[in-house]
C-alpha positions as CSV (number, residue, x, y, z in Angstrom):
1,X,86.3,92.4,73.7
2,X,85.6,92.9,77.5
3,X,88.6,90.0,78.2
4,X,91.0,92.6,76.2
5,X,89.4,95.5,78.3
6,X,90.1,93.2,81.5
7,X,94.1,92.7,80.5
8,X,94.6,96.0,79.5
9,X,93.6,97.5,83.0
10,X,95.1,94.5,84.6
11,X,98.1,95.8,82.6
12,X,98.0,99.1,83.3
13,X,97.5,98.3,87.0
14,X,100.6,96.6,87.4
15,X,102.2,99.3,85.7
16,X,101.4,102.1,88.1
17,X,101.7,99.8,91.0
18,X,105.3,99.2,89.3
19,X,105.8,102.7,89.1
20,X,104.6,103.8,92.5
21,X,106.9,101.4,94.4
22,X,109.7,102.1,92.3
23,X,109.3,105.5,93.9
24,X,109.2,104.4,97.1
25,X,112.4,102.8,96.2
26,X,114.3,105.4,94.7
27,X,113.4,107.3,97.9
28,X,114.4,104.9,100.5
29,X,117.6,104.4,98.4
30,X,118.0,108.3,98.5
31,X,117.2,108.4,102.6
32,X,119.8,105.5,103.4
33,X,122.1,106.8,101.0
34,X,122.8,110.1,103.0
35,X,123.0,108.4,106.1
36,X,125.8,105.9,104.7
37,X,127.2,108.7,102.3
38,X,126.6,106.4,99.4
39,X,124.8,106.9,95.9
40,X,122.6,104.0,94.3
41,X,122.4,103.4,90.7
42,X,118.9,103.3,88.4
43,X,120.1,99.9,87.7
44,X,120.6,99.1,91.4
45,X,117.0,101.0,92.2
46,X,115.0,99.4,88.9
47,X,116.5,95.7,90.1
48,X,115.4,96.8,93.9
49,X,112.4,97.5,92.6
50,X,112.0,94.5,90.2
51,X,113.0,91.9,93.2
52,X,110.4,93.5,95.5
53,X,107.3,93.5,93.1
54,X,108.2,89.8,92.3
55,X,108.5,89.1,96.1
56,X,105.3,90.4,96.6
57,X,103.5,88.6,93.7
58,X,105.0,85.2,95.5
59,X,103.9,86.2,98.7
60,X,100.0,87.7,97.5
61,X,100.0,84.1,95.7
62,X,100.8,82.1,98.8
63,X,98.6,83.9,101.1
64,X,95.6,83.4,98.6
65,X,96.8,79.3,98.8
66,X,96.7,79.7,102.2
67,X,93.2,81.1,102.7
68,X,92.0,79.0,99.7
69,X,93.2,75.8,101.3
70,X,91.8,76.8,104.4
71,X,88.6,76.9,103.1
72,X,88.0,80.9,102.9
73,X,88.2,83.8,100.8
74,X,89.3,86.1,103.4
75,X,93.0,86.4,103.8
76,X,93.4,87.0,108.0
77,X,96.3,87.6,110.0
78,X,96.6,83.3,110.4
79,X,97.8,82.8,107.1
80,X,100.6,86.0,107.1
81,X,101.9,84.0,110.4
82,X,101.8,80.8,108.3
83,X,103.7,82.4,105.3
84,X,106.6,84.0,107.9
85,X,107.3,80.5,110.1
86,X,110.3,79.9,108.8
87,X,111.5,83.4,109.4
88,X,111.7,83.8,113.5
89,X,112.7,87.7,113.4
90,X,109.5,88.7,111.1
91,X,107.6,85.9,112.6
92,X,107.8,87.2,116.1
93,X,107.5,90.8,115.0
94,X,103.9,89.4,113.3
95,X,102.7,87.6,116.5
96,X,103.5,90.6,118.5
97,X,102.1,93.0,116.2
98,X,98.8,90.5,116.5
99,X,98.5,90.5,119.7
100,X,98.7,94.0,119.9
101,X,96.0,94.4,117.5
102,X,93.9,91.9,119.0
103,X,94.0,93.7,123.0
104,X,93.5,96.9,121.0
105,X,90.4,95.4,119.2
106,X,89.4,94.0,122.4
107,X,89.5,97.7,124.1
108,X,88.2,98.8,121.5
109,X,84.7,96.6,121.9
110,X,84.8,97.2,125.8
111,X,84.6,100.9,125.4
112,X,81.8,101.1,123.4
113,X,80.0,98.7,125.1
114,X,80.3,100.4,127.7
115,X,79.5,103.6,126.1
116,X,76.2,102.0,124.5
117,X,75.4,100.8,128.2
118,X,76.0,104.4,129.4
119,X,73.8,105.7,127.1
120,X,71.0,103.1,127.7
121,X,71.2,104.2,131.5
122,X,71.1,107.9,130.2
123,X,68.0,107.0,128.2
124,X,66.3,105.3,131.0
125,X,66.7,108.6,133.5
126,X,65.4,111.0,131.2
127,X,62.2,108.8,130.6
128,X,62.1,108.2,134.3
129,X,61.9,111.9,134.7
């Protein structure tokens, strides 16, 4: 009984994961279309739609193989550059997005290390006092 519970939600899941990103679809489709002066089908948006949720199934299934093989159960930003390598444009795009990330995360650390040193100092003086 609980296995039947777990497919049915599973189900029902995909289903309004489906039909959230066939939104976004239909409304990328709209926004392109009035800047090329074109229309786009339902069968052109459903099969958009269909490619993309298929695509990302592939892709959420090679990252876990990834992660897996590399002995974790954390996907990180290691295996996404793994997955992209063959693709230079998005490849380079993800290196550059994490290295951004990674100064930011840095800067990040610094300032409140700083701030929790600034604090300690602030401590200290009022003790002193």
């Amino acid at each position: 009984m609980a296995y039947e519970e777990d497919v049915a939600d599973t189900l029902i899941f995909k289903q309004r994961l489906k039909a959230a990103l066939h939104y976004a679809v239909g409304k990328k489709c709209e926004e392109i279309g009035e800047e090329l002066n074109v229309e786009f089908s339902k069968q052109v948006i459903f099969a958009l739609t269909e490619c993309t949720f298929k695509q990302s199934e592939l892709i959420a299934s090679d990252l876990e193989a990834f992660a897996r093989h590399a002995k974790r159960t954390t996907i990180n930003i290691d295996d996404v550059k793994l997955l992209v390598r063959r693709n230079k444009n998005v490849g380079n795009s993800i290196k550059e997005l994490s290295e951004n990330l990674a100064k930011s995360h840095s800067h990040q650390r610094l300032k409140s290390k700083r701030l929790k040193k600034d604090a300690e100092s602030t401590d200290s003086i009022t003790t002193e006092s």
